[in-house]
MDAnalysis code that builds the backbone (N, CA, C; Angstrom):
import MDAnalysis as mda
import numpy as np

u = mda.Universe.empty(483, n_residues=161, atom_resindex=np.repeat(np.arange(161), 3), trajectory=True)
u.add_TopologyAttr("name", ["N", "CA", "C"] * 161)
u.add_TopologyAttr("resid", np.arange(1, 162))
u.add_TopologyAttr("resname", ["UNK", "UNK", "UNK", "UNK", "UNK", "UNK", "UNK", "UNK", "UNK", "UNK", "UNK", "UNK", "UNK", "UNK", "UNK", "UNK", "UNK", "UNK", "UNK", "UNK", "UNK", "UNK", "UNK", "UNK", "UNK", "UNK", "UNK", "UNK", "UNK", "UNK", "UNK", "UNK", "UNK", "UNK", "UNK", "UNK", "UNK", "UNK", "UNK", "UNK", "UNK", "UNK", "UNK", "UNK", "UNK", "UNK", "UNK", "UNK", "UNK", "UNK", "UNK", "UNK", "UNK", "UNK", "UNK", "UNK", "UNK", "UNK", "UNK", "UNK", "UNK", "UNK", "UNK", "UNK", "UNK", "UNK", "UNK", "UNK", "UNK", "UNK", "UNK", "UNK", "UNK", "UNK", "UNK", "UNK", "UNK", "UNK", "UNK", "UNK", "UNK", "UNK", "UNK", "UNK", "UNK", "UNK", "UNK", "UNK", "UNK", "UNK", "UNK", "UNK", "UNK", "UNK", "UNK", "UNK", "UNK", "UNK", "UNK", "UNK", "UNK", "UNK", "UNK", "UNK", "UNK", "UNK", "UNK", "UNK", "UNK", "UNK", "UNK", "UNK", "UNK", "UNK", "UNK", "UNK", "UNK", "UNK", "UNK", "UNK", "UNK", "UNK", "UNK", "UNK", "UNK", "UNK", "UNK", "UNK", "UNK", "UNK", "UNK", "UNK", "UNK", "UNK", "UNK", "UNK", "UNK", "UNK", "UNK", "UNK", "UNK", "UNK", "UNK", "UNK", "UNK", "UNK", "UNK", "UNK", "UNK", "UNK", "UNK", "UNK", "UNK", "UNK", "UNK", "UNK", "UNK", "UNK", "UNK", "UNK", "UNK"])
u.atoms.positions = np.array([
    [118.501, 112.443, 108.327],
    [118.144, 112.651, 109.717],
    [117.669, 111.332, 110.310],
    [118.031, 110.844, 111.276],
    [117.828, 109.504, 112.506],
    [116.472, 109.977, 112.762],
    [115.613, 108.933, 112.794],
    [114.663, 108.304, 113.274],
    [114.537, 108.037, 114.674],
    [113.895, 108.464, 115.297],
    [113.691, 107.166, 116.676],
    [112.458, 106.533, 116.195],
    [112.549, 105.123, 116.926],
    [111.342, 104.062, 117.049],
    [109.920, 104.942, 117.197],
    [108.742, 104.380, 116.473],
    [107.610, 104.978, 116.804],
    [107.552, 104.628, 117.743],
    [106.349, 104.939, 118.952],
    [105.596, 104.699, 120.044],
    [104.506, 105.457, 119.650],
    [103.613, 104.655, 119.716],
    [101.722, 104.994, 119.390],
    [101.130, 104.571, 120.827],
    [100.280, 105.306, 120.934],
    [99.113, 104.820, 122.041],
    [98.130, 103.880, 121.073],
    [97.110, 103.526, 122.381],
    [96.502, 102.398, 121.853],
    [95.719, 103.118, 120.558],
    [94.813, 104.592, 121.538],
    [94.117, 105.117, 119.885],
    [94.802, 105.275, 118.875],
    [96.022, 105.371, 118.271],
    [96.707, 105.720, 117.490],
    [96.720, 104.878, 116.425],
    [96.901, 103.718, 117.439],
    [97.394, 102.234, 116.462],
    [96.110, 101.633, 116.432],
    [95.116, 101.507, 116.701],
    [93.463, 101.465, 116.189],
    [93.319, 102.174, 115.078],
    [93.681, 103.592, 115.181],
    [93.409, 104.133, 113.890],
    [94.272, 103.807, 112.679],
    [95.310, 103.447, 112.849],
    [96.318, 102.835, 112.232],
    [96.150, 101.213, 111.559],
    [95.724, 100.733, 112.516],
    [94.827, 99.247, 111.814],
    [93.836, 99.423, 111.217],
    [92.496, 100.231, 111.623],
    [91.590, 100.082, 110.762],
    [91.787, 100.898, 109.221],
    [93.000, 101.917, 109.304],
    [93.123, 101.968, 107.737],
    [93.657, 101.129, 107.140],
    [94.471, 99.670, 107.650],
    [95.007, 99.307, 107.133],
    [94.154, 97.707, 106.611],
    [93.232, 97.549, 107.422],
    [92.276, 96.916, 107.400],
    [91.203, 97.202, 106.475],
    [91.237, 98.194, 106.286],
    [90.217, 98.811, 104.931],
    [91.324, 98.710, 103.597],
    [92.471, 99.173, 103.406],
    [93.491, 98.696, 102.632],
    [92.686, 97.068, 101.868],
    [92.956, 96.252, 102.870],
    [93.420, 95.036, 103.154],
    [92.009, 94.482, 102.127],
    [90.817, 94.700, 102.219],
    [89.544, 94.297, 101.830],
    [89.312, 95.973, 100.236],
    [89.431, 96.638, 100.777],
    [89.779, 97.402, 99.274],
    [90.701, 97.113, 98.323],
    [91.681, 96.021, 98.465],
    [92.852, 95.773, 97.219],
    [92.791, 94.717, 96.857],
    [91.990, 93.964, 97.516],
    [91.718, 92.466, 97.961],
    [93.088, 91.716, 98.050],
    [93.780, 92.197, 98.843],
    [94.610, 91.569, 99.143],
    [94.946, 89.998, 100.420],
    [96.351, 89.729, 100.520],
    [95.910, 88.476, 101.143],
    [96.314, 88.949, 102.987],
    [97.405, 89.918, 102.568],
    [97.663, 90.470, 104.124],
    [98.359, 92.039, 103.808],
    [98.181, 92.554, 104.749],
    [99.079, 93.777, 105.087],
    [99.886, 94.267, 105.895],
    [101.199, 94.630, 105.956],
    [102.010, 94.914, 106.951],
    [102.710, 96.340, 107.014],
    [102.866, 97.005, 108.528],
    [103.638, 98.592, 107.943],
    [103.989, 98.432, 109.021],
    [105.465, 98.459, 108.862],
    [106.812, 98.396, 109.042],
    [107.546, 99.681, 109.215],
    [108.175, 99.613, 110.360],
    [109.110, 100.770, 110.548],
    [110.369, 100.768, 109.488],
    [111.135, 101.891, 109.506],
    [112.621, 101.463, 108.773],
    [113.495, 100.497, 109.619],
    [113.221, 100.595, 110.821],
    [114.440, 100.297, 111.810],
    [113.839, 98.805, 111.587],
    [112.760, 97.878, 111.436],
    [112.299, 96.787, 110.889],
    [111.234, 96.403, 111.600],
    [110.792, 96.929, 112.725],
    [109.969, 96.499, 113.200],
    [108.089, 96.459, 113.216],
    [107.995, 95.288, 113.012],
    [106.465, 95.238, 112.623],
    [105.569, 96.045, 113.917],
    [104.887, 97.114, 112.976],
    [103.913, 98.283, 113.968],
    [102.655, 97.817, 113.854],
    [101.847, 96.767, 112.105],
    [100.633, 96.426, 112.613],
    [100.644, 95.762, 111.339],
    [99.553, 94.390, 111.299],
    [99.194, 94.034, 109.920],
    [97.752, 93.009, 110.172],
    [97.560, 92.833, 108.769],
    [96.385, 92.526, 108.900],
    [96.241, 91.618, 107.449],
    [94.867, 90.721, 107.791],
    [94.922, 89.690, 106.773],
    [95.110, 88.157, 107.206],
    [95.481, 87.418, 106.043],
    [95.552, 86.180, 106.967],
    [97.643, 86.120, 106.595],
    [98.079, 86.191, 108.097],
    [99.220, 86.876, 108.376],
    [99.509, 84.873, 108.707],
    [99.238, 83.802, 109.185],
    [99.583, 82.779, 109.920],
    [100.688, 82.054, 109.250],
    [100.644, 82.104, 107.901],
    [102.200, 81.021, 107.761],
    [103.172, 82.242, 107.349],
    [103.323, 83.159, 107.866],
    [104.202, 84.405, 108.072],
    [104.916, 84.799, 109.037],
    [106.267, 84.627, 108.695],
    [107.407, 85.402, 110.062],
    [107.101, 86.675, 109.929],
    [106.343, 87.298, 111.059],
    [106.263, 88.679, 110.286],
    [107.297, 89.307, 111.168],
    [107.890, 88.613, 112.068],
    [109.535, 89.204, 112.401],
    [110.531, 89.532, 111.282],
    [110.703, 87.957, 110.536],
    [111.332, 88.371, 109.654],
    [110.997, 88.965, 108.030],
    [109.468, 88.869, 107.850],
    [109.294, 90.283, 107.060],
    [109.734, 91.306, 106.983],
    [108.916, 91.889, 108.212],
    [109.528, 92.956, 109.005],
    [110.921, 93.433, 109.058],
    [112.096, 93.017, 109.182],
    [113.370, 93.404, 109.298],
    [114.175, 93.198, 108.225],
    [113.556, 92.193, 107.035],
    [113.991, 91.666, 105.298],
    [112.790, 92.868, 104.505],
    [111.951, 93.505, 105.436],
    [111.578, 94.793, 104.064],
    [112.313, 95.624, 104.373],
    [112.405, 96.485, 105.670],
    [113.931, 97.197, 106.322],
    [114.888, 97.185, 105.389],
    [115.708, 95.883, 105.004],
    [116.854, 95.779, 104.660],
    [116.378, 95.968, 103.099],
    [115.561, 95.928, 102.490],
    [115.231, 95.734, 101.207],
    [115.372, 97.108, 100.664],
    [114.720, 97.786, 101.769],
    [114.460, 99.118, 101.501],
    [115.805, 99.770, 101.797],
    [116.561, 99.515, 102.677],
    [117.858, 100.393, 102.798],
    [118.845, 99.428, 101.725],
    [118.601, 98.496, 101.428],
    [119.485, 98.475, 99.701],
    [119.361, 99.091, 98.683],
    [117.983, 99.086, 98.564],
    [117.519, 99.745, 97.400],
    [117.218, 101.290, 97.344],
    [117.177, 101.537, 98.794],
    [117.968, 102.887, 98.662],
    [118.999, 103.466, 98.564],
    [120.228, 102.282, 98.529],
    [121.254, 102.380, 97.973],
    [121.907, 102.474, 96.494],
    [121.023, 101.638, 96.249],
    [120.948, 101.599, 94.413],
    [120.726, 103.227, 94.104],
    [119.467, 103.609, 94.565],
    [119.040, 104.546, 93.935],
    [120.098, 106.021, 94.155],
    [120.349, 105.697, 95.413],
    [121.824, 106.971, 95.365],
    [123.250, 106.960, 93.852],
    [123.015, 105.293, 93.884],
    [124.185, 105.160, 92.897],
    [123.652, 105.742, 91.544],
    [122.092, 105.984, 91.070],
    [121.865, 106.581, 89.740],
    [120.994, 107.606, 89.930],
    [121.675, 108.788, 91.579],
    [121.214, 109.985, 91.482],
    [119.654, 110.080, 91.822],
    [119.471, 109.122, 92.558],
    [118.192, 109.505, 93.147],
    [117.852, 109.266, 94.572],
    [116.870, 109.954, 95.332],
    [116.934, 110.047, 96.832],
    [116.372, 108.580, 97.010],
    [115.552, 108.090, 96.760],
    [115.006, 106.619, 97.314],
    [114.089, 106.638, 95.853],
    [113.667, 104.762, 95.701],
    [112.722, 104.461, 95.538],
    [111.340, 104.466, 96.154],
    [110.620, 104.975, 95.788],
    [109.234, 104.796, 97.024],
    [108.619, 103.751, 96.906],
    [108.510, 102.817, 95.580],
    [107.382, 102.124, 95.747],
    [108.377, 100.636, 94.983],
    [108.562, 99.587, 95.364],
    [108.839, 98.268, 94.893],
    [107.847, 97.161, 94.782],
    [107.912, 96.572, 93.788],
    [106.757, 96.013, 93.371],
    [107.913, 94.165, 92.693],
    [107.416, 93.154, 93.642],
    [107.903, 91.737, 93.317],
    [107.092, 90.914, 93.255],
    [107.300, 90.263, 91.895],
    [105.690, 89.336, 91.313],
    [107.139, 88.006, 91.597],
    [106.162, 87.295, 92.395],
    [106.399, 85.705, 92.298],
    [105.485, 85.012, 91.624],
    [105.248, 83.614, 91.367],
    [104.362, 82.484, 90.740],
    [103.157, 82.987, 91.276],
    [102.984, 82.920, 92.493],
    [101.695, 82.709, 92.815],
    [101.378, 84.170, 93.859],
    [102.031, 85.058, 94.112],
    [101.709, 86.015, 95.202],
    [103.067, 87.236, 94.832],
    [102.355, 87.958, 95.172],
    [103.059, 89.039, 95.041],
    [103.490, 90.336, 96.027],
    [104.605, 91.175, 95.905],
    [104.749, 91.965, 97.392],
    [104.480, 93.552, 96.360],
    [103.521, 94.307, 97.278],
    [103.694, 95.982, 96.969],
    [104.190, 96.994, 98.107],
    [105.297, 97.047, 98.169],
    [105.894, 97.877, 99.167],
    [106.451, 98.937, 98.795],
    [105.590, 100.219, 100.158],
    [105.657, 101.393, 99.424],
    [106.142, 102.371, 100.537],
    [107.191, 103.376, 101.036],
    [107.595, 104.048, 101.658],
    [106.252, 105.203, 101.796],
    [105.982, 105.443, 102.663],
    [104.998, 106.536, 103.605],
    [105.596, 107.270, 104.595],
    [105.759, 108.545, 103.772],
    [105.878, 109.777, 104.646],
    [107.562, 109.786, 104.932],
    [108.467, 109.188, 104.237],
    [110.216, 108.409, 104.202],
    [109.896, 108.073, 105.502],
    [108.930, 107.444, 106.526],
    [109.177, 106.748, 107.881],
    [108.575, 105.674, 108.229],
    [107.731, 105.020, 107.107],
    [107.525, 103.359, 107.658],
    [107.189, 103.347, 106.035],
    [107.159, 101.795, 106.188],
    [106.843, 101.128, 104.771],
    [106.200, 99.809, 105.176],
    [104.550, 100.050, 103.750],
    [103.769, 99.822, 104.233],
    [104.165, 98.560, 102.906],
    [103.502, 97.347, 103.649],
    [103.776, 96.029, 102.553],
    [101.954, 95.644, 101.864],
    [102.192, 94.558, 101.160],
    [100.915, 94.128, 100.763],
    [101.526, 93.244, 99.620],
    [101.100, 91.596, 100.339],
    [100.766, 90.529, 99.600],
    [99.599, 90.348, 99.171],
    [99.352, 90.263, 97.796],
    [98.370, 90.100, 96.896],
    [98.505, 88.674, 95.982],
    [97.458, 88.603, 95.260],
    [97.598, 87.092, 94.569],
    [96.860, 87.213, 93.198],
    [96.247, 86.772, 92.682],
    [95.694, 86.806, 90.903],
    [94.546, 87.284, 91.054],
    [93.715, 87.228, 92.852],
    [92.481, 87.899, 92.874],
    [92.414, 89.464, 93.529],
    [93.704, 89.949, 92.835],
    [93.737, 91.268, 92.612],
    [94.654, 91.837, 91.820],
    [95.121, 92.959, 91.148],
    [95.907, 93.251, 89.881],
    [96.917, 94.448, 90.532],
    [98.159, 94.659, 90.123],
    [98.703, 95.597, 90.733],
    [98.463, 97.013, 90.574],
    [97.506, 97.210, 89.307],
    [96.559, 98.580, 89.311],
    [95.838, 99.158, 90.291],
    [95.233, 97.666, 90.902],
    [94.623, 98.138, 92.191],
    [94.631, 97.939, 93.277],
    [96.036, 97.508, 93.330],
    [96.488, 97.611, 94.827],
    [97.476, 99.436, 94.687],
    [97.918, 99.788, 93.839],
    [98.676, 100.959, 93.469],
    [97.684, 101.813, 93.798],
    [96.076, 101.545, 93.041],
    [94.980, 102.488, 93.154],
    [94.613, 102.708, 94.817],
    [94.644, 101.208, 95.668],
    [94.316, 101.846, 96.619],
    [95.516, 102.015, 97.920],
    [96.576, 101.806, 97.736],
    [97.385, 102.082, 98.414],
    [97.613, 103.990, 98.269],
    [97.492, 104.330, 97.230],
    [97.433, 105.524, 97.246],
    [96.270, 106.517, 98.200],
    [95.293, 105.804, 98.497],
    [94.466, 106.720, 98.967],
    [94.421, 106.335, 101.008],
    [95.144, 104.958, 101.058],
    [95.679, 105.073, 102.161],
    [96.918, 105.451, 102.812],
    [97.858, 105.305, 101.746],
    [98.974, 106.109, 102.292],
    [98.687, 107.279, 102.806],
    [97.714, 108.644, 102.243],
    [97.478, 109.454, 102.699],
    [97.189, 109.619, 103.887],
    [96.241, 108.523, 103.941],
    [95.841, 108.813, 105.048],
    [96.929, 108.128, 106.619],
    [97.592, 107.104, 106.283],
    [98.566, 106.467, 106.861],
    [99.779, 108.057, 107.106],
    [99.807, 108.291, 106.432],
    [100.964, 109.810, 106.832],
    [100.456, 110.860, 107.664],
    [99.251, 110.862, 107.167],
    [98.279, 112.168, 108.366],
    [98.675, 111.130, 110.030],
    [98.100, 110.143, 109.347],
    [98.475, 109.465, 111.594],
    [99.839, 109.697, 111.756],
    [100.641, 109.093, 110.924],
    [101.872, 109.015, 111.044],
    [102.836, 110.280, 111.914],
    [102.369, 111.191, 110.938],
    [102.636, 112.684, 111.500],
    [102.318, 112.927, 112.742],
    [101.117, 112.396, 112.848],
    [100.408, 113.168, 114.161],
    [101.301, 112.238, 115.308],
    [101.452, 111.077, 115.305],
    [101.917, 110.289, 116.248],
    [103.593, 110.839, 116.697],
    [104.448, 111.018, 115.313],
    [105.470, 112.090, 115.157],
    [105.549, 113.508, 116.227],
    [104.254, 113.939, 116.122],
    [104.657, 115.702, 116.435],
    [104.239, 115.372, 118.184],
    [103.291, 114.146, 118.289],
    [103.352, 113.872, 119.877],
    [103.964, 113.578, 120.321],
    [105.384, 112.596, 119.830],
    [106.566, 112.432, 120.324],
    [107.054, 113.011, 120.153],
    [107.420, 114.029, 119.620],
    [108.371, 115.830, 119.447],
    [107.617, 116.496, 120.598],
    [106.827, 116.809, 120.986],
    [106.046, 117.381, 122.314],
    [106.702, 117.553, 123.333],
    [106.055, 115.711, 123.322],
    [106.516, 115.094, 124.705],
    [108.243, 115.107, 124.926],
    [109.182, 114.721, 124.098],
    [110.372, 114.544, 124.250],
    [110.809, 116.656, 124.881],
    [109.993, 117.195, 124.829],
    [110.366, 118.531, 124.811],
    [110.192, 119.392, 126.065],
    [110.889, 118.402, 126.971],
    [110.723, 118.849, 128.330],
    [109.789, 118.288, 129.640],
    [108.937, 116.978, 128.657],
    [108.016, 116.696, 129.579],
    [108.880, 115.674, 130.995],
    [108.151, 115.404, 131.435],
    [108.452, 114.202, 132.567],
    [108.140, 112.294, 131.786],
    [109.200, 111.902, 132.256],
    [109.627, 110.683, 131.771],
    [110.088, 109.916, 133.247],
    [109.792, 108.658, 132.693],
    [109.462, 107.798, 133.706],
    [110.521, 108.079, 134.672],
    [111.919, 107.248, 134.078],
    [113.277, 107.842, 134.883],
    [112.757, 109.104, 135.802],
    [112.167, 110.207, 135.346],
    [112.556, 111.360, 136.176],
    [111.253, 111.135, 137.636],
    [110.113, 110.038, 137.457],
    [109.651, 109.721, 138.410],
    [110.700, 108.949, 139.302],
    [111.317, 108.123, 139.381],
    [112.782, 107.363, 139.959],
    [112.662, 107.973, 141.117],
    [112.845, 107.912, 142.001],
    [113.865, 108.373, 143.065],
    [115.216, 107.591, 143.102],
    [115.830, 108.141, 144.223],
    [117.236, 107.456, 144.609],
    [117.065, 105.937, 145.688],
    [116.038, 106.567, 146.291],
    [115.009, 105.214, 146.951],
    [114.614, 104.235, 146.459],
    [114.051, 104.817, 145.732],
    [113.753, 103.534, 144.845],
    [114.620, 102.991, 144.215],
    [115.640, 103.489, 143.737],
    [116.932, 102.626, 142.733],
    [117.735, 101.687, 144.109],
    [118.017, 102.669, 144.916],
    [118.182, 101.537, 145.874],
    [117.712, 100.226, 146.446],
    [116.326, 100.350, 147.046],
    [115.242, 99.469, 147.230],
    [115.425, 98.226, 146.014],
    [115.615, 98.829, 145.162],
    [115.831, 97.766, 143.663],
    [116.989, 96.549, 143.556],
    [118.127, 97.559, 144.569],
    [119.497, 96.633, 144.377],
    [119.487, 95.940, 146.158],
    [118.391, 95.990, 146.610],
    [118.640, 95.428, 147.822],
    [118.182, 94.083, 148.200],
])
C-alpha cells in the first residue's frame, strides 16, 4: 500500500523531536535522524553539521528499499533493523511502524546493545505519534476543506492578470 508524505503540525513534530532527543542522550549517540521512506528528512538531532542530511535522508530510503529487496528474494517481508560498523562510527537504522526509518550514528562511546536497548523503547513510542499524525491525515483527507476548495474563480483569475 502507497504512502503519502507525512505532514505534522508544529505540536506533532515537537513531540517527535523531543523523543528523539531523549534517544539521542539515552544511546549516547552522535546524531539522530527519522526519515520518511519516500527520503525525506522529518527531524534529527545531535551534532548533525558535517552531514548532508539531504543526502542521508534519500541514501537510507534507497538502502532500505534495496534491502527490502533482498529480503523478498529469501522470503521475507523486510528487514527492520540494519546495523553498519565503519572504523570509527557507526549507522543503526531501524524501520518504525513500516513508515519512517529512524537512523542513529554512534561511535565507541556507545555499544550497539545500547543503542538496540534504547531504540526499542523509542520506537514505541515514535509509532504511537506516528499513528496519531497518520489517522489525522486519514480524517482530514475525508471530506474536509482544503485549501484549493477555498480558491475561487476570482481569485485564479486575479492571479493570471
Amino acid at each position: 500500500m502507497p504512502y503519502s508524505s507525512l505532514v505534522m503540525h508544529e505540536d506533532e513534530s515537537r513531540l517527535i523531536i523531543k523523543i528523539i532527543e531523549k534517544l539521542l542522550v539515552d544511546s549516547n549517540a552522535i546524531s539522530v535522524f527519522l526519515v520518511d521512506k519516500d527520503g525525506q528528512l522529518l527531524a534529527s538531532s545531535g551534532d548533525t553539521r558535517d552531514i548532508d542530511s539531504t543526502s542521508l535522508a534519500s541514501l537510507t530510503a534507497g538502502n532500505i528499499a534495496a534491502t527490502g529487496g533482498l529480503a523478498k528474494l529469501i522470503g521475507e517481508k523486510e528487514f527492520s533493523i540494519l546495523f553498519h560498523e565503519g572504523e570509527k562510527e557507526n549507522l543503526h537504522i531501524s524501520i518504525i511502524d513500516q513508515r519512517v526509518i529512524l537512523v542513529i550514528i554512534f561511535d565507541s562511546r556507545s555499544s550497539l546493545g545500547l543503542v538496540r536497548l534504547r531504540v526499542k523503547k523509542a520506537g514505541a513510542e515514535l509509532s504511537g505519534s506516528i499513528r496519531k499524525v497518520v489517522e489525522r491525515m486519514d480524517q482530514s483527507d475525508g471530506g474536509g476543506e482544503t485549501l484549493l476548495d477555498e480558491i475561487s474563480d476570482e481569485d485564479i483569475e486575479n492571479l493570471f492578470k
